[in-house]
N, CA, C and O atoms as CSV, one atom per row, in Angstrom:
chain,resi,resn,atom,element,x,y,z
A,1,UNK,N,N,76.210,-243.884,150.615
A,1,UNK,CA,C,77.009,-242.685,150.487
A,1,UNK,C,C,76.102,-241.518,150.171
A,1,UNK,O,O,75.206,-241.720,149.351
A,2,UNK,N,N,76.233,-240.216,150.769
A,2,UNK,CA,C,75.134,-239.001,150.925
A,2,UNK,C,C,75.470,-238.314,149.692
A,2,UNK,O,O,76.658,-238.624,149.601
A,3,UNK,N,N,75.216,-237.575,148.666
A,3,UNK,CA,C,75.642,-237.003,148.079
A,3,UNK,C,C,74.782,-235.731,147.489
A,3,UNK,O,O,73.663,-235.747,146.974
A,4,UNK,N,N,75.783,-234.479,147.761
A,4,UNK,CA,C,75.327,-233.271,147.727
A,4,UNK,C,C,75.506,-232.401,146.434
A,4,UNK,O,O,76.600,-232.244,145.892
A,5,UNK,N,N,74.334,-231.850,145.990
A,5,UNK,CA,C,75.024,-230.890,144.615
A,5,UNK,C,C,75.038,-229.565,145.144
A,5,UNK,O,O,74.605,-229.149,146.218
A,6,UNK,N,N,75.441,-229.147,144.484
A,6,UNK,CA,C,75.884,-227.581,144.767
A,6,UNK,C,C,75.669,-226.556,143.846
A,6,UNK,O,O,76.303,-226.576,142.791
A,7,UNK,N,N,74.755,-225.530,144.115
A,7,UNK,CA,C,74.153,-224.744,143.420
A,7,UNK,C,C,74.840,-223.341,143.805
A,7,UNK,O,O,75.368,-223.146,144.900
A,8,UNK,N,N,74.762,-222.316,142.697
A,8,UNK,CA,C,75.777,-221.470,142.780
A,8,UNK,C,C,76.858,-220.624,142.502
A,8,UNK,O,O,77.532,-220.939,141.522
A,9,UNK,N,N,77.063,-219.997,142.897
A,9,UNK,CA,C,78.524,-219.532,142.624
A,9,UNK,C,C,79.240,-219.052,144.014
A,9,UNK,O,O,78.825,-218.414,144.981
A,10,UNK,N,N,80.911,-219.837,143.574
A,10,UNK,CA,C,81.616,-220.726,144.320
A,10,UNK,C,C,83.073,-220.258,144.093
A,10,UNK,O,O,83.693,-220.708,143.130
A,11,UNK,N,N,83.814,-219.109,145.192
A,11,UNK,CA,C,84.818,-218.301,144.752
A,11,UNK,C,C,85.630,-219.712,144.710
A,11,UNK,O,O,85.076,-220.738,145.105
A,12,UNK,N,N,87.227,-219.727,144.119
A,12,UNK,CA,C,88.328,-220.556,144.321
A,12,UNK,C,C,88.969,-220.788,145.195
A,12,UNK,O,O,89.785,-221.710,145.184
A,13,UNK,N,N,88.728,-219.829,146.424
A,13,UNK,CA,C,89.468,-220.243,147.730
A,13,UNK,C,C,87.964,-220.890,148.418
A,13,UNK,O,O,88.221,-221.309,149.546
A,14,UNK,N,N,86.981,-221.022,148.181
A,14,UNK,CA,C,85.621,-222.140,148.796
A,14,UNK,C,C,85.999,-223.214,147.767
A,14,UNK,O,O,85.647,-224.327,148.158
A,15,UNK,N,N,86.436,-223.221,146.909
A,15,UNK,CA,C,86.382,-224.727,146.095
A,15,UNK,C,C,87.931,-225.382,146.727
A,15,UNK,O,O,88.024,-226.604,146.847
A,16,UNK,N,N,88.739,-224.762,146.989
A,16,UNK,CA,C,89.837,-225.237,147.482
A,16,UNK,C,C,89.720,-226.263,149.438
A,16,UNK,O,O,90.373,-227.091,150.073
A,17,UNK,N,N,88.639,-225.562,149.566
A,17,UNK,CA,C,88.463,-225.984,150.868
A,17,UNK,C,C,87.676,-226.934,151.001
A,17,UNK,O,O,87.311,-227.419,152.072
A,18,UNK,N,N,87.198,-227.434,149.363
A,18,UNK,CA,C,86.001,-228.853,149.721
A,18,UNK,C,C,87.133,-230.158,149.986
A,18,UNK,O,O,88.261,-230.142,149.494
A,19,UNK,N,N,86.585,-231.336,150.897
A,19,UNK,CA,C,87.370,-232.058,151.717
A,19,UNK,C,C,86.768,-232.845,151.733
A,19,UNK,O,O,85.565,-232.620,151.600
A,20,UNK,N,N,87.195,-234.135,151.892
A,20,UNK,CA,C,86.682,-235.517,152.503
A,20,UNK,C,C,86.021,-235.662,154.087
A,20,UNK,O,O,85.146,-236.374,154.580
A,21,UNK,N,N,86.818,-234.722,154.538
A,21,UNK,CA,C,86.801,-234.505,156.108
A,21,UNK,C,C,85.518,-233.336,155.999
A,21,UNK,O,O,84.483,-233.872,156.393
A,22,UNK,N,N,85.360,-232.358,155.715
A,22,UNK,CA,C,84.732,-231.158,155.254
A,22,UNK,C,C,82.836,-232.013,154.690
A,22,UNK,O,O,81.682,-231.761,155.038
A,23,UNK,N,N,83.254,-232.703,154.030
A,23,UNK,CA,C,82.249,-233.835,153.653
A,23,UNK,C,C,81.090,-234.577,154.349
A,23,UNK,O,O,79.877,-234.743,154.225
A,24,UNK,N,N,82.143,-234.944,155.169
A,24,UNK,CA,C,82.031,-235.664,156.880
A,24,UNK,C,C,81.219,-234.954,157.611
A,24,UNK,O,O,80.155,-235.125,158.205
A,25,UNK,N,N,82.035,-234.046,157.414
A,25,UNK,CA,C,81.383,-232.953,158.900
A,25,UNK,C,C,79.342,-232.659,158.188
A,25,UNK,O,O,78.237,-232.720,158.727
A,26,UNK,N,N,79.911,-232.314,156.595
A,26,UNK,CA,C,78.514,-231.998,156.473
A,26,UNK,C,C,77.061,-232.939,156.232
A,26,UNK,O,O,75.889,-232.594,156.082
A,27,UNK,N,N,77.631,-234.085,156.265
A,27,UNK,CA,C,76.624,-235.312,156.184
A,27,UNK,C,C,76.275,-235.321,157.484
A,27,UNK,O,O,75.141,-234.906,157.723
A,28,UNK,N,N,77.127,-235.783,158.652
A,28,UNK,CA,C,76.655,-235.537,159.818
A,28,UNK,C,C,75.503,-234.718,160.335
A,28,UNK,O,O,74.428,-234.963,160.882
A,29,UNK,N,N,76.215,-233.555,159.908
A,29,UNK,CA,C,75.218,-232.205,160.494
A,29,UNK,C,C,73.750,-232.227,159.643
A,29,UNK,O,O,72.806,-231.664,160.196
A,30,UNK,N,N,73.606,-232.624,158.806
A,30,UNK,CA,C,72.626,-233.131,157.909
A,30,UNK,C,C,71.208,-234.383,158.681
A,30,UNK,O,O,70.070,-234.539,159.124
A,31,UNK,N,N,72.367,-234.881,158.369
A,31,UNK,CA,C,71.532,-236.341,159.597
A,31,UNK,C,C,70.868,-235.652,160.862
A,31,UNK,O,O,69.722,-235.991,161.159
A,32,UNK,N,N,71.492,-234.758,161.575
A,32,UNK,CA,C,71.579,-234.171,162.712
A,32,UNK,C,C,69.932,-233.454,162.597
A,32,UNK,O,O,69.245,-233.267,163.602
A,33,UNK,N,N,69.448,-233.089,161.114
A,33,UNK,CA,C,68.472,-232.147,161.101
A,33,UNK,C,C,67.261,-233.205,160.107
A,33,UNK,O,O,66.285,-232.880,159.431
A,34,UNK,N,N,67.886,-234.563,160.416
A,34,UNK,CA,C,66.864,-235.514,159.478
A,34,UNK,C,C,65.038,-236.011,160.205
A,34,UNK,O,O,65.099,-237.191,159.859
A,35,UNK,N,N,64.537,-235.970,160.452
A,35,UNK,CA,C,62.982,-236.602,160.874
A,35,UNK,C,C,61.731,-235.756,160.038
A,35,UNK,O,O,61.616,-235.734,158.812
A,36,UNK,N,N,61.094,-235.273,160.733
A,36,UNK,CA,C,59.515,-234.676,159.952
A,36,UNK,C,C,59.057,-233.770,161.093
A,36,UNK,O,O,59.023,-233.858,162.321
A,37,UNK,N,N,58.811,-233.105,160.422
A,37,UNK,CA,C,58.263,-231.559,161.451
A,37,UNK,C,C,56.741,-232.259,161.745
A,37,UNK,O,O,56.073,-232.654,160.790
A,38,UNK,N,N,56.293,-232.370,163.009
A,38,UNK,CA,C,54.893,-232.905,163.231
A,38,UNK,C,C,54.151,-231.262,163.792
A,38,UNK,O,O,52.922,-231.313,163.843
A,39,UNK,N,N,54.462,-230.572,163.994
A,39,UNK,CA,C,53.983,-229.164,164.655
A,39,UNK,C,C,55.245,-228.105,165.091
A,39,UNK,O,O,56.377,-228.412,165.463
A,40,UNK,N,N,54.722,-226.914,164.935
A,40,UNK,CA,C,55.438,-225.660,165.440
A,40,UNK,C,C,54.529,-224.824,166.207
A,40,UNK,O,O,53.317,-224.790,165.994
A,41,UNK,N,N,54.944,-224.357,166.827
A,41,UNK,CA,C,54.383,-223.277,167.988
A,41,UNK,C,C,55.111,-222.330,168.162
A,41,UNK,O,O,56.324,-222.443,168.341
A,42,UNK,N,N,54.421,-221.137,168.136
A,42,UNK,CA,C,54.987,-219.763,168.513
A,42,UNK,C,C,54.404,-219.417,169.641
A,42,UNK,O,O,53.215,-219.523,169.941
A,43,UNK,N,N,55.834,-218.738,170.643
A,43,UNK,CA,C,55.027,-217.700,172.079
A,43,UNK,C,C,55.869,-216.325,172.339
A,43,UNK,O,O,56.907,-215.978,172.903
A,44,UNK,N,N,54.859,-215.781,171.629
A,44,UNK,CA,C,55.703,-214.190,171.603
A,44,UNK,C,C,55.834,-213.876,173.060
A,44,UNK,O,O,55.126,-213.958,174.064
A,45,UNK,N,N,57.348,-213.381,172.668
A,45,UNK,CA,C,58.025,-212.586,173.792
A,45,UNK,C,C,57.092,-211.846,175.137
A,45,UNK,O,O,55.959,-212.274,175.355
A,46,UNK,N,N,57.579,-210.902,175.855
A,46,UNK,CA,C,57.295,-209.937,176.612
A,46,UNK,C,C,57.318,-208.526,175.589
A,46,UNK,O,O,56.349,-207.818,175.863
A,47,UNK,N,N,57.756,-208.229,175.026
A,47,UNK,CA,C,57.874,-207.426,173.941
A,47,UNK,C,C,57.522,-208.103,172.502
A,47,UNK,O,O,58.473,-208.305,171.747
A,48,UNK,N,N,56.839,-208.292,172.282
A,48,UNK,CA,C,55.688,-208.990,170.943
A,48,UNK,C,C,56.055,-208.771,169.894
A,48,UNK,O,O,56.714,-207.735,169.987
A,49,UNK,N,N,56.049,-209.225,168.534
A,49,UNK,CA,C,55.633,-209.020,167.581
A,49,UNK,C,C,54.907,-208.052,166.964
A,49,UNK,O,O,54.296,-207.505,167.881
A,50,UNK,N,N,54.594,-207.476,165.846
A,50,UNK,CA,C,53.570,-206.928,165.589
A,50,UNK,C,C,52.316,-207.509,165.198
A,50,UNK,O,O,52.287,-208.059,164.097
A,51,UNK,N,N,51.138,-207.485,165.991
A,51,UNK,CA,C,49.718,-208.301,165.447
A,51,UNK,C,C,50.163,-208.903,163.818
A,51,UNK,O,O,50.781,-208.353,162.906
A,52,UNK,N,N,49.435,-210.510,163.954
A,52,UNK,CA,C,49.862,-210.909,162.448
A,52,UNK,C,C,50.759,-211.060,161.674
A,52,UNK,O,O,50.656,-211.182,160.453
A,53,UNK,N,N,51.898,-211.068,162.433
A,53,UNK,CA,C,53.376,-211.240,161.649
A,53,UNK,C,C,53.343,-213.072,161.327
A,53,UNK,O,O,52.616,-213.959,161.774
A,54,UNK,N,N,54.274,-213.083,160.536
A,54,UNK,CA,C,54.059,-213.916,159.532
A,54,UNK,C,C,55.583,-214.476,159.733
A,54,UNK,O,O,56.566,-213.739,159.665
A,55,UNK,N,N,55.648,-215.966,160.004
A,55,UNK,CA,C,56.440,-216.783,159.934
A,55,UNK,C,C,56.743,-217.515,159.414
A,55,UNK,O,O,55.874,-218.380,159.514
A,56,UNK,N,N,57.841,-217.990,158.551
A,56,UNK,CA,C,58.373,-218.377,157.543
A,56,UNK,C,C,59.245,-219.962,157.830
A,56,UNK,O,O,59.498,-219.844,159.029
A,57,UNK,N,N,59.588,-220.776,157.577
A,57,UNK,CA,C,60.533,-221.861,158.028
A,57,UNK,C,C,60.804,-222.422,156.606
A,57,UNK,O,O,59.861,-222.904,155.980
A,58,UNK,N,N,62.238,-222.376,155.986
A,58,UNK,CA,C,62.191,-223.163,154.765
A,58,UNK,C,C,63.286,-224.246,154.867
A,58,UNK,O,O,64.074,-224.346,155.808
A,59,UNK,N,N,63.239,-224.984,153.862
A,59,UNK,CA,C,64.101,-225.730,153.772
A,59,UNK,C,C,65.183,-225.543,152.377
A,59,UNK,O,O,65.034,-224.777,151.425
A,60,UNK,N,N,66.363,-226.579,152.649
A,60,UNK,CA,C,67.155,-225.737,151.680
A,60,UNK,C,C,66.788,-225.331,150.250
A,60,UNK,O,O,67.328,-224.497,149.524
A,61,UNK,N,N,65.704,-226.150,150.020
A,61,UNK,CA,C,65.243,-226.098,148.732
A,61,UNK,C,C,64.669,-224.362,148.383
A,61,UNK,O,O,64.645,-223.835,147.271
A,62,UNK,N,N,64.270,-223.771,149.631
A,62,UNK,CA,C,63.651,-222.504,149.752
A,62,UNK,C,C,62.074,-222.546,149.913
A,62,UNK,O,O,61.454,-221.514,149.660
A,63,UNK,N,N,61.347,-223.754,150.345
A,63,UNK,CA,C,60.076,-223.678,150.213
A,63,UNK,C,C,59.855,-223.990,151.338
A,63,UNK,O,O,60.542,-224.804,151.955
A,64,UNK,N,N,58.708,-223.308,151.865
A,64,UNK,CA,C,58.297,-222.719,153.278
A,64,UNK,C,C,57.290,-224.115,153.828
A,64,UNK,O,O,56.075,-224.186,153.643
A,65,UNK,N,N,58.182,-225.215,154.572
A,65,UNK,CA,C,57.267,-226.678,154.937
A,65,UNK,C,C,56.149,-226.458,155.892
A,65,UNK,O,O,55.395,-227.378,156.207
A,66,UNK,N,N,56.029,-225.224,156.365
A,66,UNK,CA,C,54.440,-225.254,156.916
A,66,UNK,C,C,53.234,-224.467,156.176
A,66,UNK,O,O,52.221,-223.916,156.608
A,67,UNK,N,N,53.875,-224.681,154.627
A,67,UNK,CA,C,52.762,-223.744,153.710
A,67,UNK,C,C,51.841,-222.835,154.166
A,67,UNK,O,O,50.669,-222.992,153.823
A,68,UNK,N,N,52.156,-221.872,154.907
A,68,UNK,CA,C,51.489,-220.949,155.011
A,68,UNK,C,C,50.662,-220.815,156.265
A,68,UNK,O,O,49.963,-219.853,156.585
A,69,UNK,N,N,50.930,-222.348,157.159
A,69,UNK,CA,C,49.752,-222.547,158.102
A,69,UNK,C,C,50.796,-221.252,159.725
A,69,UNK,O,O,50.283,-221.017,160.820
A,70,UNK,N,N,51.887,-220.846,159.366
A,70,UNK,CA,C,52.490,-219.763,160.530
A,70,UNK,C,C,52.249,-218.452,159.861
A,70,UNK,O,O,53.161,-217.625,159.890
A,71,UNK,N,N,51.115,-218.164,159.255
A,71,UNK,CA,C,51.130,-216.325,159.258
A,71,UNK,C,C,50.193,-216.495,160.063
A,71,UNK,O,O,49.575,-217.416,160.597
A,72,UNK,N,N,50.233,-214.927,160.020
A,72,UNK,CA,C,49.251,-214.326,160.884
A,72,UNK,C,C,49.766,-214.701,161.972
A,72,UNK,O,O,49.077,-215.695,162.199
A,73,UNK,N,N,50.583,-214.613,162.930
A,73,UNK,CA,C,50.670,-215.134,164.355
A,73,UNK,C,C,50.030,-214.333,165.327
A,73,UNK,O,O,50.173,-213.154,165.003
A,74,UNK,N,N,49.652,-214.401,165.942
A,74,UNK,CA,C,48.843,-213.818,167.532
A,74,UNK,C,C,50.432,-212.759,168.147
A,74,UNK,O,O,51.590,-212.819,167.734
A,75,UNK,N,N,50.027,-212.168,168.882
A,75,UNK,CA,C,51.154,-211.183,169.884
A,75,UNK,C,C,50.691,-211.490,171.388
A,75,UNK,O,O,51.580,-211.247,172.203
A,76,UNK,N,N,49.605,-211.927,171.883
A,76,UNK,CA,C,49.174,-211.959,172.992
A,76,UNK,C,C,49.254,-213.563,173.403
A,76,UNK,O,O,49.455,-213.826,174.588
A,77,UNK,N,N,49.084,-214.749,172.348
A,77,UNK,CA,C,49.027,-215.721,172.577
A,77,UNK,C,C,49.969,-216.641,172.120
A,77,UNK,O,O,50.703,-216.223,171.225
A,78,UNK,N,N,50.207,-218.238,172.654
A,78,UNK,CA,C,50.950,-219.065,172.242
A,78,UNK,C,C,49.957,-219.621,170.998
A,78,UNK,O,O,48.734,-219.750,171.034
A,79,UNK,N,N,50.914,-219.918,169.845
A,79,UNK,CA,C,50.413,-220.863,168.941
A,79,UNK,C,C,50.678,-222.150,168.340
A,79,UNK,O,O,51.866,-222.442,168.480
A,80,UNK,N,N,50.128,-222.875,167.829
A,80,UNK,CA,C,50.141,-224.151,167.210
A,80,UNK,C,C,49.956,-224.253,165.686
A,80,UNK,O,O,48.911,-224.043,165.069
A,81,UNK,N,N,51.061,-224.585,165.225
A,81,UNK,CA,C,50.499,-225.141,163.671
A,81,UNK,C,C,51.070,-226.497,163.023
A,81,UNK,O,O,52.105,-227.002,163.458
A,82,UNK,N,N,50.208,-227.161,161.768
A,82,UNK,CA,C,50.527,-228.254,161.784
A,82,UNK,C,C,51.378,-227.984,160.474
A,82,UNK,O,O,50.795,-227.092,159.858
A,83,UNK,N,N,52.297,-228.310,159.926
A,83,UNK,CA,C,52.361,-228.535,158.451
A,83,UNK,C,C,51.400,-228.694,157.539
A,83,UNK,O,O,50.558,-229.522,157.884
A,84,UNK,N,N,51.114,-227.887,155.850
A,84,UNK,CA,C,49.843,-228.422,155.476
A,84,UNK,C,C,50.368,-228.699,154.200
A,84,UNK,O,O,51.244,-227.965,153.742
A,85,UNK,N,N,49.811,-229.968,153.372
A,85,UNK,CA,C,50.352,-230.442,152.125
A,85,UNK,C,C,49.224,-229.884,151.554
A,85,UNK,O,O,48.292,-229.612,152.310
A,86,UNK,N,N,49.059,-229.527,149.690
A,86,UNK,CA,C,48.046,-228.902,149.495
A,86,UNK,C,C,47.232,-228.023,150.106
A,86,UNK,O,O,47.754,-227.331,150.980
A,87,UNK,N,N,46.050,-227.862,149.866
A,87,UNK,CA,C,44.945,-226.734,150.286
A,87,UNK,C,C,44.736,-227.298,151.942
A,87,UNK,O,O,44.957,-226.608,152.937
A,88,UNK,N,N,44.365,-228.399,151.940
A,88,UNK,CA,C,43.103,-228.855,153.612
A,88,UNK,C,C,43.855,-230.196,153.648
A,88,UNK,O,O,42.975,-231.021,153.893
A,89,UNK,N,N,45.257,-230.961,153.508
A,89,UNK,CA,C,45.913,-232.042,154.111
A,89,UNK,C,C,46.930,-231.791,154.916
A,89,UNK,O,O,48.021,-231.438,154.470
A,90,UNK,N,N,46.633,-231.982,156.505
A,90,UNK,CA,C,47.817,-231.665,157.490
A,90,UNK,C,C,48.401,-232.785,157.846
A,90,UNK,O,O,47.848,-233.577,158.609
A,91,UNK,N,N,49.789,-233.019,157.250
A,91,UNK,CA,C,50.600,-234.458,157.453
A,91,UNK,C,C,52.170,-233.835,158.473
A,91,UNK,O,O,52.409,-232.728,158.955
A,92,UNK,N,N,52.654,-234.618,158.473
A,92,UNK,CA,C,54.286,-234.385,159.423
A,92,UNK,C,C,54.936,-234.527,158.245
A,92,UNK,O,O,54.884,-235.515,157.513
A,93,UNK,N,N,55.798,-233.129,157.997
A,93,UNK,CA,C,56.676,-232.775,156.686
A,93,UNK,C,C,57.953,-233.501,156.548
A,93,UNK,O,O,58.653,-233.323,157.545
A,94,UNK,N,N,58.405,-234.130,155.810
A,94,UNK,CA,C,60.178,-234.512,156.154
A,94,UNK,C,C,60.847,-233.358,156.168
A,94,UNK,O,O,60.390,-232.396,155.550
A,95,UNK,N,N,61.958,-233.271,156.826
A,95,UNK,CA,C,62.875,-232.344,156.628
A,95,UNK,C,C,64.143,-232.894,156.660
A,95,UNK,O,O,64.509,-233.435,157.703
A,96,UNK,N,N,65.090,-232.837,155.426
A,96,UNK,CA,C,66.230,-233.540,155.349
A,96,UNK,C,C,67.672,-232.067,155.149
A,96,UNK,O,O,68.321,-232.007,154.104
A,97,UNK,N,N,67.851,-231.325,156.011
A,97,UNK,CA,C,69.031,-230.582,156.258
A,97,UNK,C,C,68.908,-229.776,157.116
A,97,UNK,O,O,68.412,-230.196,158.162
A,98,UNK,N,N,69.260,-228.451,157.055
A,98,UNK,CA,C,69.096,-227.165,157.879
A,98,UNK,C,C,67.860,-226.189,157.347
A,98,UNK,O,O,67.667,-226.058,156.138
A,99,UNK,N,N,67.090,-225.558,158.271
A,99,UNK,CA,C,65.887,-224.810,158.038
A,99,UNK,C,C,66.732,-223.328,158.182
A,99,UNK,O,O,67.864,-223.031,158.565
A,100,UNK,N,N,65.499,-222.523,157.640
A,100,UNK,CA,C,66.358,-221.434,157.467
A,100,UNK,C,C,64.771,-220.586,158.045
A,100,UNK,O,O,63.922,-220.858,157.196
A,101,UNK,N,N,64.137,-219.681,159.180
A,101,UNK,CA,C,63.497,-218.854,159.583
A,101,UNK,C,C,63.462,-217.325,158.783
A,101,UNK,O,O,64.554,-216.804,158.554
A,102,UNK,N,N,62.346,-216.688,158.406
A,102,UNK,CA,C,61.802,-215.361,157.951
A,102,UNK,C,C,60.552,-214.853,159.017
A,102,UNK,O,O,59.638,-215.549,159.458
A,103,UNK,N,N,60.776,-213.679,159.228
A,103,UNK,CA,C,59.997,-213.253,159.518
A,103,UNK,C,C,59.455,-212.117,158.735
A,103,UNK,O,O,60.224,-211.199,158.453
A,104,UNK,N,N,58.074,-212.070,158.307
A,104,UNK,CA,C,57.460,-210.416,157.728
A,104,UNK,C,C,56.140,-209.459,158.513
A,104,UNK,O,O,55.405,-210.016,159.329
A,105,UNK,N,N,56.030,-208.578,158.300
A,105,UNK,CA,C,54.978,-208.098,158.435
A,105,UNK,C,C,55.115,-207.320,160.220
A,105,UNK,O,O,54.219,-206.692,160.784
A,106,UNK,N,N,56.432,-207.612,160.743
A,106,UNK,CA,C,56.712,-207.070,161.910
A,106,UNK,C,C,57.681,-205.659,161.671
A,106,UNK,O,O,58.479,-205.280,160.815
A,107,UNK,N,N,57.223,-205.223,162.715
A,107,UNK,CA,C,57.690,-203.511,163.090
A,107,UNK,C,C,58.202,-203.030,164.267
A,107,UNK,O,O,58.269,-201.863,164.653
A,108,UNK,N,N,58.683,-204.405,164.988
A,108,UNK,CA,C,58.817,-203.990,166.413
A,108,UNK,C,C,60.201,-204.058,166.774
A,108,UNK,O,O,60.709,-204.719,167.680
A,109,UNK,N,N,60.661,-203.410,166.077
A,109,UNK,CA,C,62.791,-203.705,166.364
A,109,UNK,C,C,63.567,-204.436,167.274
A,109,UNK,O,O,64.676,-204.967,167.217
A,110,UNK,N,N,62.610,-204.314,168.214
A,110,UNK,CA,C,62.987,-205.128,169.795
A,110,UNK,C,C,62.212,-206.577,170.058
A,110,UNK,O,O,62.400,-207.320,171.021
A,111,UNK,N,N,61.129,-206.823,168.756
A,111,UNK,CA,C,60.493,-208.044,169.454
A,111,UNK,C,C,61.340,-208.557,169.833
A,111,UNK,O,O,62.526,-208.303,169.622
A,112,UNK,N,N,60.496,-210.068,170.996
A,112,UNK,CA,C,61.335,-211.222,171.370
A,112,UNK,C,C,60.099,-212.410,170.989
A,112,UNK,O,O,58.925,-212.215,170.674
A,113,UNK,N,N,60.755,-213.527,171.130
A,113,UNK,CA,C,59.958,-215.067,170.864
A,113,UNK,C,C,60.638,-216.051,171.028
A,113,UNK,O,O,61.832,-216.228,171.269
A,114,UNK,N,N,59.393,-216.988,170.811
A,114,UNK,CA,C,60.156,-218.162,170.484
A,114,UNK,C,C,59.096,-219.225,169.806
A,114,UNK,O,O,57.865,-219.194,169.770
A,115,UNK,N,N,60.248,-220.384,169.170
A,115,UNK,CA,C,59.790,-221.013,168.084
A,115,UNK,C,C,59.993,-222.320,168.443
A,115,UNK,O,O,61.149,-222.710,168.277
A,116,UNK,N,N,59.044,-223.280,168.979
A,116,UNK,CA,C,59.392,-224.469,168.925
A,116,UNK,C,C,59.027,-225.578,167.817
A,116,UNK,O,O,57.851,-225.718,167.481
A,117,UNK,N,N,60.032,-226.351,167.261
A,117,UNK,CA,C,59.339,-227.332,166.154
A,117,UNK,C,C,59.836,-228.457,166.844
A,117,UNK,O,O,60.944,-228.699,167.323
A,118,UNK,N,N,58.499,-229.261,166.779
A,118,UNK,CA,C,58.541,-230.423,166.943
A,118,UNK,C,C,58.984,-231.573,166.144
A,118,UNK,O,O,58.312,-231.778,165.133
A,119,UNK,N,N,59.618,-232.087,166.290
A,119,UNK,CA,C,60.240,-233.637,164.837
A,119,UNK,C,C,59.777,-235.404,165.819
A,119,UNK,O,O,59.882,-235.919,166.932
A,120,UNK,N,N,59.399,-235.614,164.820
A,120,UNK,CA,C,60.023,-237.563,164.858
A,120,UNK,C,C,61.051,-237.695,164.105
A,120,UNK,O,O,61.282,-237.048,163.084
A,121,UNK,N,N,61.915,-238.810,164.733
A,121,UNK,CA,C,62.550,-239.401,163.576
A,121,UNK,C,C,62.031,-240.078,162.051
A,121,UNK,O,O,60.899,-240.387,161.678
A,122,UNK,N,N,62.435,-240.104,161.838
A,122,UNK,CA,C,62.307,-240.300,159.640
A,122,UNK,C,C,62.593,-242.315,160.497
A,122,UNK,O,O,62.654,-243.298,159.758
């Protein structure tokens, strides 16, 4: 049995709507986002980024599972990064829910991209 805590504050018409069924749905969708990030790659748009923008991927916890190895991104080129544990260990991260994307250090109102992450199953 999956079981979720809940951090927060939580009006009375959201506490009225927690469900067995509601439950369901969110274990599923959970599972749905379960394996280990083995690499991400960025390939800026036709309309770029700004040089060095800085990419973010967290998990619900709020901590960014490719530590730092997506700043700085290129505007002209595709990139590769691995997940990094500590300072200099690049392993395949678990990721057990929904990721949540940041971007900083961009100025370009119109960029475009894209973000591929790679997973195995757990």
């Amino acid at each position: 049995m999956a079981t979720f805590l809940m951090f927060g504050k939580y009006s009375p018409e959201a506490v009225k709507k927690i469900s067995a069924d509601r439950t369901e749905k969110t274990v599923k969708l959970a599972k749905k986002y379960q394996g280990k990030v083995v690499m991400i790659v960025t390939d800026p748009g036709a309309t770029a980024p700004s040089d060095n923008y800085d990419l973010y991927i967290k998990d619900s916890a709020g901590v960014d599972i490719m530590n730092g190895t997506t700043e700085n991104r290129d505007t002209a080129n595709s990139e590769q990064a691995m997940p990094k544990w500590g300072t200099d260990y690049f392993h395949p991260r678990p990721v057990y829910g929904a990721l949540t994307f940041s971007l900083s250090g961009n100025s370009v109102d119109s960029a475009l991209g894209e973000v591929f992450i790679y997973m195995v199953e757990d």
